[in-house]
C-alpha positions in Angstrom: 178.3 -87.1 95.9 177.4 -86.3 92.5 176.8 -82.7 91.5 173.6 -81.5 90.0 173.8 -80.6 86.4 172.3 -77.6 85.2 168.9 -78.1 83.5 167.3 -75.8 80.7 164.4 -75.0 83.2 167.0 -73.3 85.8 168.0 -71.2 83.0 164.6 -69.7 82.7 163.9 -66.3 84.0 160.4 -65.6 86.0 158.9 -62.4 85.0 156.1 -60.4 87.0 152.7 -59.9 86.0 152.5 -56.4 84.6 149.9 -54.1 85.5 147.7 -52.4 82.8 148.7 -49.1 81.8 146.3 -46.1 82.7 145.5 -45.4 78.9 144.5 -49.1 78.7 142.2 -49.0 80.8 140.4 -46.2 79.4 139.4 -46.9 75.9 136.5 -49.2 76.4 135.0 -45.9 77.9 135.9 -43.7 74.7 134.4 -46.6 72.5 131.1 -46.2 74.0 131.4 -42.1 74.1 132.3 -42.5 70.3 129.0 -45.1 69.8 127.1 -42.5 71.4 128.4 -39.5 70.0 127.6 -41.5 66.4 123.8 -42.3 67.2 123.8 -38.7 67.8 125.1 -37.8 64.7 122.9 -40.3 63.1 119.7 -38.8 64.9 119.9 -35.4 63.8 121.4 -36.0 60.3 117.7 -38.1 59.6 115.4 -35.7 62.1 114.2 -32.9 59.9 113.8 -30.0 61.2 110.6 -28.1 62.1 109.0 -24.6 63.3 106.1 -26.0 65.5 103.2 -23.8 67.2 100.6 -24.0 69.6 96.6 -23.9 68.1 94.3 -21.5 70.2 90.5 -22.3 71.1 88.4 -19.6 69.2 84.7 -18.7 68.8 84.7 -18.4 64.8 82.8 -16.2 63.3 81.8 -15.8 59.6 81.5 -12.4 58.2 78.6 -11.8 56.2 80.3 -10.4 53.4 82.8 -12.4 52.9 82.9 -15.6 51.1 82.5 -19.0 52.5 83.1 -21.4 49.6 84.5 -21.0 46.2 84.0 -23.6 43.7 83.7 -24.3 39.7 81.3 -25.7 36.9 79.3 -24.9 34.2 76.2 -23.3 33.0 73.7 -26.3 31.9 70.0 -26.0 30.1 67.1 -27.6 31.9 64.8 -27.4 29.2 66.7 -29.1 26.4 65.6 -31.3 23.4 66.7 -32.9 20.1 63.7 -33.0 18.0 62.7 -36.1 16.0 60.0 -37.6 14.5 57.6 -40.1 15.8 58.2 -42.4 12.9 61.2 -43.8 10.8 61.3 -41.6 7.6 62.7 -39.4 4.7 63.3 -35.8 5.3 62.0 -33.8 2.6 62.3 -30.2 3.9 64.4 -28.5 7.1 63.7 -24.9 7.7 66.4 -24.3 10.7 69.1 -23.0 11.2 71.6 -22.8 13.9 71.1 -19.9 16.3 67.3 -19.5 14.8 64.9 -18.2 17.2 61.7 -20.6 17.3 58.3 -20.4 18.9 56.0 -23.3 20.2 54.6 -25.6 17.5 56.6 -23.6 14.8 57.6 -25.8 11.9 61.0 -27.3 11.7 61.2 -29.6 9.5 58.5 -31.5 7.0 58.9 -35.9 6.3 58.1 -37.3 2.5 54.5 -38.1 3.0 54.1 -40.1 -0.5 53.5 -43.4 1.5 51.3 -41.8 4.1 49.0 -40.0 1.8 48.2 -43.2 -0.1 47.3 -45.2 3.0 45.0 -42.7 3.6 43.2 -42.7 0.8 43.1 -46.3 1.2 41.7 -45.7 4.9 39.2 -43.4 3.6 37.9 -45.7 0.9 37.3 -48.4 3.5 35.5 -46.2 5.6 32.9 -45.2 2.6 32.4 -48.9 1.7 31.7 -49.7 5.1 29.2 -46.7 5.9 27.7 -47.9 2.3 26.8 -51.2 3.6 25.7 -50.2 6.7 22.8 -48.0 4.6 22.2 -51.2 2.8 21.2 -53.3 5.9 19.4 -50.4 7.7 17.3 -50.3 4.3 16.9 -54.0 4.7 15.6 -54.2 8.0 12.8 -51.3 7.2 11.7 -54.2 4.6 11.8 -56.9 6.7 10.1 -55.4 9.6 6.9 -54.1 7.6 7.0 -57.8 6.1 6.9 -59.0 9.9 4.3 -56.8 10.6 2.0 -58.1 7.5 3.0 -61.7 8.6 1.3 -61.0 12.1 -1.7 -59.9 11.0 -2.3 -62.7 8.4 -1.3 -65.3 11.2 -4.2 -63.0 13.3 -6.8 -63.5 10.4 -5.4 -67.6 10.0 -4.6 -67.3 6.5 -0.8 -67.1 7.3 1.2 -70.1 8.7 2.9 -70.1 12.1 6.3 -70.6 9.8 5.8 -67.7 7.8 5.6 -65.9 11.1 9.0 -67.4 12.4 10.8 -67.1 9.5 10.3 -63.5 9.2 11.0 -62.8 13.0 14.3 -64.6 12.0 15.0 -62.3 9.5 14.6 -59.1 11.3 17.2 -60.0 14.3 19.9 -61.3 11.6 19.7 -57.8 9.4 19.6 -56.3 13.3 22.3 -58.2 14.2 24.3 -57.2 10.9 23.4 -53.5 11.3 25.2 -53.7 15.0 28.1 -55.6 13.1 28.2 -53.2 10.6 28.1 -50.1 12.5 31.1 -51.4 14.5 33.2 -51.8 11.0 32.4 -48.0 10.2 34.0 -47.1 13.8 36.5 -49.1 13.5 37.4 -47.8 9.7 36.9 -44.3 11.1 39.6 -44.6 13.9 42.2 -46.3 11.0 41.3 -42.8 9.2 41.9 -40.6 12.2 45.5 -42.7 12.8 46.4 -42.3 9.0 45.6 -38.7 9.9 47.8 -38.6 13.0 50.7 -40.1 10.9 50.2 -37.3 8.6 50.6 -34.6 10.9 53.4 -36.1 12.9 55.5 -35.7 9.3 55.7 -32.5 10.0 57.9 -31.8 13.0 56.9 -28.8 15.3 59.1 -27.3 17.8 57.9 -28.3 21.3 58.4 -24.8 23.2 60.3 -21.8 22.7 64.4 -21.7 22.3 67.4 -21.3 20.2 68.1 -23.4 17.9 72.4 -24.7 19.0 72.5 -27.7 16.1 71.0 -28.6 13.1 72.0 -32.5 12.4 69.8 -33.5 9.1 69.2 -32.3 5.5 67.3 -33.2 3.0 66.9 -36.3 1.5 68.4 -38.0 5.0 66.6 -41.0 6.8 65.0 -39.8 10.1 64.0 -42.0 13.0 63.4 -41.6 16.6 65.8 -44.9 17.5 70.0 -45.7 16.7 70.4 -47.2 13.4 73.4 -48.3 15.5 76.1 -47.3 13.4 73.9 -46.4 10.0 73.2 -43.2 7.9 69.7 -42.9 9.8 69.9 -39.8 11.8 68.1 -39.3 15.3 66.8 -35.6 15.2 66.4 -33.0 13.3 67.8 -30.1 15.5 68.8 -29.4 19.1 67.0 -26.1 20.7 67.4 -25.0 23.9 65.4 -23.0 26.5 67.8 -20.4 27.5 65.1 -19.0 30.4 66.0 -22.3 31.3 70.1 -21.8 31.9 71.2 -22.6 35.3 74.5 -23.1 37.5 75.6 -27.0 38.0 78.5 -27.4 40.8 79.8 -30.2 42.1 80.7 -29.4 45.7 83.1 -31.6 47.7 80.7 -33.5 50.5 83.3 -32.3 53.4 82.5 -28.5 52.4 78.6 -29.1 51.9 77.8 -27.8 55.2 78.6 -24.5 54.2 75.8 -24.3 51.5 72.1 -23.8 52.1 68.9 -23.3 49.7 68.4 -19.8 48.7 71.9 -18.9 49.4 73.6 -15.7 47.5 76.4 -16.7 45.2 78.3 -14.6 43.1 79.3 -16.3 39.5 82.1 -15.5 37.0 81.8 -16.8 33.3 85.4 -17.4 32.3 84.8 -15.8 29.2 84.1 -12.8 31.0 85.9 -13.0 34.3 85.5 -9.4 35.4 81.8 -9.6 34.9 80.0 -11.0 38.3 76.7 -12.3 37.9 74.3 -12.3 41.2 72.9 -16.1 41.2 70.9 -17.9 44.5 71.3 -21.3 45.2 68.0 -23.4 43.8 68.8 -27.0 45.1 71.2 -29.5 47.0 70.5 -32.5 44.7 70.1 -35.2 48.1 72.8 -37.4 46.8 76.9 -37.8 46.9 78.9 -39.3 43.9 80.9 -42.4 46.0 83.1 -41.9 43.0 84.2 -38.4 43.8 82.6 -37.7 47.0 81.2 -34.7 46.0 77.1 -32.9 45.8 75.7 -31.4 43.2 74.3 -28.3 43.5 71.9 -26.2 41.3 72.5 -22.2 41.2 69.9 -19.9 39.5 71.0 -16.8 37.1 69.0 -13.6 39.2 69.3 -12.1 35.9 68.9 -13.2 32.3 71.8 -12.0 29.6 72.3 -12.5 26.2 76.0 -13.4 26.6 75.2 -16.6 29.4 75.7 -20.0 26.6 74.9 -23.6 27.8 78.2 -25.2 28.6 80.1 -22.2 29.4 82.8 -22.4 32.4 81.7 -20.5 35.8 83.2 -20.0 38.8 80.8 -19.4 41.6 81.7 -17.8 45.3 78.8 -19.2 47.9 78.4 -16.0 50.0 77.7 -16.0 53.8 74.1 -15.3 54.8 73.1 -14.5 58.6 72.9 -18.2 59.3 76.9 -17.9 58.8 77.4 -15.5 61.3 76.2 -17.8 64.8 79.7 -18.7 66.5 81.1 -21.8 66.0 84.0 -23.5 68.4 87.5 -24.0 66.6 90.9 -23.1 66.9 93.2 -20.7 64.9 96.4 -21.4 63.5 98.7 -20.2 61.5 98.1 -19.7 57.4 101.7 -21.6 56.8 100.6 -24.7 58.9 97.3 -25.5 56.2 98.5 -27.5 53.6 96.8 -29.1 50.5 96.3 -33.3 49.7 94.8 -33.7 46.7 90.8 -31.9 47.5 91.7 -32.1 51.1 93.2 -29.6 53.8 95.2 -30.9 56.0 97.9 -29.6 58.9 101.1 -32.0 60.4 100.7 -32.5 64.4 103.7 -32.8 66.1 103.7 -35.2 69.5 107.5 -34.6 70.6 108.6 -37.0 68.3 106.7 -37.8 65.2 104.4 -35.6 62.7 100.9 -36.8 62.2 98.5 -35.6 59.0 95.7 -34.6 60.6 92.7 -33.8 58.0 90.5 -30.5 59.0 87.4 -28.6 58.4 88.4 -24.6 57.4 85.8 -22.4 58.4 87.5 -18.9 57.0 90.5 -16.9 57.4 91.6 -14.1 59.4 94.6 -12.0 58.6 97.5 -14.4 58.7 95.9 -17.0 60.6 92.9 -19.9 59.2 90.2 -21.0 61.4 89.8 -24.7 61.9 86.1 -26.0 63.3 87.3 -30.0 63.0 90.3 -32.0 62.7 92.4 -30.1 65.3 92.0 -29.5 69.1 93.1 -26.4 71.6 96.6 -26.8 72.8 98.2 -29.6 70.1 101.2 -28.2 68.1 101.2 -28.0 64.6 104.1 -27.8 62.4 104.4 -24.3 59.8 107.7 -24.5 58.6 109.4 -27.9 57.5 109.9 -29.6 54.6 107.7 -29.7 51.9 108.0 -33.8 51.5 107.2 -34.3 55.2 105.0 -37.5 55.4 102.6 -39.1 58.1 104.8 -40.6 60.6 108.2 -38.6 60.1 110.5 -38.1 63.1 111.5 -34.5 63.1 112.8 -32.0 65.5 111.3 -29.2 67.0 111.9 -25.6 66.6 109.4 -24.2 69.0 107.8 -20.4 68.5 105.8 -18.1 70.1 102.3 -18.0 68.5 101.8 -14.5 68.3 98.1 -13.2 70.1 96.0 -11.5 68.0 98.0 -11.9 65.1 
């Protein structure tokens, strides 16, 4: 028999399958524990940390001493005019000057009355012509009424015609008529008279009620007139005075804080040019309007007494002072001083949910010690954050650093 040959597959040698080693089989476990241990890391290194407390449900109270709004303005006149003239003209005489003390109807300036004067005259000479005529015709319809009279009788006595008779009737009611006519001309020239008049005494301008005078704004020889030249050398007014009885507070109060100011309401004002001086004022009037623009009220504040040193237009700071109607207790909550924060005119605190910060707008109602007293915007037992970072935003993931709200702090 033939003997097999070796073959190249006999010469290969069969190997077992090997089993995984032990540290094999463990890294897919210390991949994910390194995936975790990295979205850990990543977590914390982007949460930012925060000091969060607890807000307490309080009855607040207002003190009546203390101060429940502050705000600013200025001190504005409410009797205020620029005097000018009633007609377009040339100033011939002013006889102010600034800071003069005037009195009602005092003189403050005269107009060139050249113009004036002659259309007067000219007024007044129409006027005597007419009454003239008007004399005339009265004196011819005495004549023409006897000469009816003598025509009636002769007509009686048939040695006058029936014609005669009509023509003088005729005549009397046109002179009658023409008196009538006439007598309305001499009214009608007196009134143009009285206007020239008018026009005549309105070139002299008169102040309209006592003030100071704060600008003078025409000289002599000037153009005068009570409407824009738009863009000209015609001046509007001769002077500016002001009513300084008149001086009052104007504030512009932010429409979220309004509640907290009433008519008749003590405030205590503070001219910046004299900022240890406090002035007593009252509150005169919340104007019923808001500004959509700003969302803020005006409100008016009266001076309770009158000083020399009190100018239209000065700065004021004014502190709106809590009355009895203040001190009725009001629900809120108290929280921390370090949690209030400010956002543009707004005060507003971050609420944290266990995740996530929230701005959360709110009403202040006062202070106490360390702590502010909210009446809106923030409810009994939500957290607010006091200590983070001072870019924290709506919607930020922090972490929490819980403390103890102190009681009675």
């Amino acid at each position: 028999m033939e003997e097999k040959r070796p073959r190249l597959d006999d010469l290969r040698i069969e190997r077992r399958e090997e089993e995984p080693r032990p540290s094999q089989r463990r890294w897919p476990w210390v991949a994910a524990a390194l995936v975790l241990v990295a979205l850990a890391l990543w977590w914390f290194g982007h949460a930012e940390a925060i000091e969060v407390v607890t807000a307490e449900a309080r009855a607040v109270q207002a003190s009546s001493s203390g101060t429940v709004l502050n705000a600013s303005g200025y001190v504005t006149a409410r009797r205020q005019a620029t005097v000018s003239s009633k007609f377009t003209g040339k100033v011939s005489e002013v006889l102010i000057e600034e800071g003069m003390e005037v009195r009602e109807g005092q003189v403050l300036a005269r107009l060139d009355v050249s113009n004036l004067a002659a259309a007067l005259g000219l007024s007044e000479a129409g006027l005597a012509a007419a009454k003239t005529a008007l004399e005339e015709t009265r004196v011819r319809l005495a004549e023409a009424e006897l000469d009816l009279r003598r025509t009636e009788r002769l007509v009686a006595d048939a040695v006058a015609s029936r014609s005669d008779l009509d023509r003088d009737r005729a005549e009397v009611d046109s002179l009658a008529a023409r008196l009538a006519r006439q007598r309305d001309e001499v009214t009608v020239a007196e009134r143009r008279v009285a206007v020239e008049r008018q026009a005549l005494a309105d070139a002299v301008i008169r102040a309209p009620f006592d003030g100071i005078v704060v600008a003078k704004n025409a000289q002599p020889g000037e153009m005068i007139s009570p409407i824009s030249a738009g863009g000209g050398f015609t001046r509007t007014g001769i002077g500016t005075i002001v009513d300084m009885d008149s001086l009052e507070i104007e504030v512009d109060v932010n429409e979220a804080y309004i509640n907290r100011v009433r008519p008749e309401q003590e405030v205590a004002a503070t001219l910046d040019a004299y900022p240890d001086w406090r002035i007593p004022a009252r509150v005169i009037a919340i104007v019923p309007t808001a500004d959509r623009q700003t969302a803020t009220v005006r409100v008016r504040i009266g001076f309770e007494e009158r000083d020399s040193r009190i100018l239209p237009d000065m700065g004021v700071k004014v502190a709106f002072q809590a009355g009895e109607a203040d001190e009725a207790p009001r629900s809120g909550v108290t929280v921390p001083a370090a949690a209030l924060r400010q956002d543009g005119d707004r005060d507003v605190v971050f609420v944290f949910d266990g995740e996530r910060v929230e701005r959360r707008a709110v009403t202040v109602s006062g202070s106490s010690g360390p702590e502010v007293e909210l009446t809106a915007g923030l409810r009994a037992g939500e957290r607010v954050v006091v200590e983070g970072p001072a870019d924290l935003a709506d919607g930020a993931r922090v972490q929490q650093i819980e403390r103890t709200k102190e009681k009675g702090a």
